[in-house]
C-alpha positions, 0 to 999 in steps of 0.5 A: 456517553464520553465522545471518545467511547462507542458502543458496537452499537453506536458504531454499527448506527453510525455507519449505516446512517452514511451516504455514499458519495457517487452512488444513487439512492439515499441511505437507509434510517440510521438504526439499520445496519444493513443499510450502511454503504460505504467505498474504499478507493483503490487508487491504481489499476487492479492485481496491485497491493493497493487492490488488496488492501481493499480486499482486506478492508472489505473482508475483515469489517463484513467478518465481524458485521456481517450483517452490513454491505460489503465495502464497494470497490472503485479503481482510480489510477493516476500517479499511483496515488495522487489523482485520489489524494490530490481530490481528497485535498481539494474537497472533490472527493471525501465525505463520511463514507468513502475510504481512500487505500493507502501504503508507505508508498503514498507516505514516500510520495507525500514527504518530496512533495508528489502529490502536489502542495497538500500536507498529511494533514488533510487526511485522517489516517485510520488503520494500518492493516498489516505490512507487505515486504519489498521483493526484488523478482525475476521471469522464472527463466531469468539468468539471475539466479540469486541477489548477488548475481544481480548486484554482479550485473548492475556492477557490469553495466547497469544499464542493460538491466530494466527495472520495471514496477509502480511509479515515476521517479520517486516512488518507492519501488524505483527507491528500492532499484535505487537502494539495490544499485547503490548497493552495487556501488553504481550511481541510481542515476545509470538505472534503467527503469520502466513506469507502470500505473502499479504493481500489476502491471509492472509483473505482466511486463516481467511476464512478458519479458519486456523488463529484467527486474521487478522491485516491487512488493511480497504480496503482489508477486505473489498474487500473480505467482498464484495467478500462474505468472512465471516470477520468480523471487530472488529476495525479500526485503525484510529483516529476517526471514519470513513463514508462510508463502515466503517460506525459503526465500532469502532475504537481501541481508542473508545474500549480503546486501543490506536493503530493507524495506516494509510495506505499512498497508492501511486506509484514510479518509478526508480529514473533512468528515466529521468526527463522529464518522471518523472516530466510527470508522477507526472503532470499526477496524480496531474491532476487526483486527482485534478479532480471533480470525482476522491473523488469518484473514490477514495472511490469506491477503498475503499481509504481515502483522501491523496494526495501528489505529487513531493516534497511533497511527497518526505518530507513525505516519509523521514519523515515516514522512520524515524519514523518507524526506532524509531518504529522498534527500540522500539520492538526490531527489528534489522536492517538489513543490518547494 
């Protein structure tokens, strides 16, 4: 058989025969799939969008392998990402079996540097499983009622209004207030902007009135609009305008400010694993985002279509790492790490 060819078989003996690092108990004898064990790393606090990129990892492998365990779950916070990779890099964390949730937020922080001296490289990047959008929101008794009273605020005097989500300085949601006050003609630099360890966190702040904005992503806020939290959107950054949950909700271009940002979701692994793992992995979702139900199953998470693997997947996350370098460059943040 050609290496690069798996059988459903060959995929489902090759999972289950992976030992799950940190869990006791040896794994189960290689043909029996039901022994397969297997953990995806959500590298923040819970109710983020990497919480539910988990969930989706889970749901659409046991949709089509029903038979096998569902993918456990392991919250790691730190640096919205960078405790995971940074040990992922290092050879403290990997093996076959452990998947790590990745967004283009972790592309964005990679391309200055963030996430200390590793490149890309010591990752294999195995699926995108489908894009969030950016939302700019509000408290639902918040005085702003459109995009373009905010941009009028920020025009005012910037500093009165806190932003408040995922991430330090850098990261993608500070990006996107960035973007929003250089739309306002006002230097990113009179921001005020409050750090949180993800996107749940930062919509309990605007819950509580604590922060004015949240730059965040579709389906976090969603998440927690379904949750009974009293957010608003003003905005969501897509190109044009969405269905489904955001339905009626106006883009940034439809209120006259040009700000787009999507939000790749997907999962990698430690590019230490070996190959046969890797490439099972990769046949593994490819499988799952092929079936009928997974449109479906993707929307219930409250993702959009996108759906990359292997090599493909590979490209685009070069690609992204250095258009976000010319990004971080235009406003001024410096590279970490030389």
């Amino acid at each position: 058989m050609s290496p690069l060819k798996f059988t459903r078989r060959h995929v489902l003996c090759t999972l289950s025969g992976l030992a799950l690092p940190g869990v006791g108990g040896a794994a189960g004898p290689p043909d029996d799939p039901s022994a397969a064990a297997a953990e995806c790393v959500i590298p923040a606090k819970a109710g983020g969008g990497f919480d539910l990129t988990c969930a989706l990892a889970r749901d659409g492998l046991q949709a089509v392998r029903p038979a096998r365990p569902p993918l456990a779950q392991r919250f790691m916070p730190g640096g919205i990402g960078a405790v995971a990779y940074d040990r992922i890099a290092t050879g403290q964390m990997g093996g076959p079996s452990l998947l790590v949730a990745f967004s283009s937020g972790t592309l964005l922080n990679i391309a200055q540097g963030r996430f200390g001296p590793h490149s890309p490289d010591v990752a294999r990047w195995i699926a995108a499983l489908g894009t969030d959008y950016g939302v700019v929101a509000v408290h639902r008794d918040s005085p702003y009622k459109s995009l373009q009273d905010v941009i009028a605020a920020l025009r005012q005097e910037p500093s009165r209004l806190a932003f408040g989500a995922g991430g330090t300085v850098g990261s993608q949601d500070w990006v996107k207030a960035a973007l929003l006050l250089r739309a306002a003609g006002r230097d990113p630099r009179s921001m005020r902007f409050v750090s949180f360890e993800g996107g749940g966190d930062a919509l309990r702040a605007l819950q509580g009135k604590h922060v004015d904005l949240f730059p965040g992503d579709a389906a976090e806020a969603l998440q927690a609009i379904a949750g009974g939290a009293a957010v608003r959107i003003l905005a969501v950054l897509s190109e044009t305008a969405l269905d489904g949950q955001l339905a009626g909700i106006p883009t940034a271009r439809e209120q006259k400010v040009d700000l787009v940002w999507p939000t790749v979701r997907g999962v990698y692994m430690s590019a230490a694993a070996a190959e046969p793992a890797t490439r099972a992995w990769i046949e593994a979702f490819r499988e799952a985002m092929e079936a009928p139900g997974y449109p479906a199953l993707r929307e219930r998470h409250r993702l959009h279509a996108f759906s990359l693997t292997g090599q493909a997947l590979e490209a685009y996350v070069q690609a992204s790492i250095a258009r976000y370098r010319s990004v971080a460059a235009d406003l001024g943040l410096r590279r970490w790490n030389g």
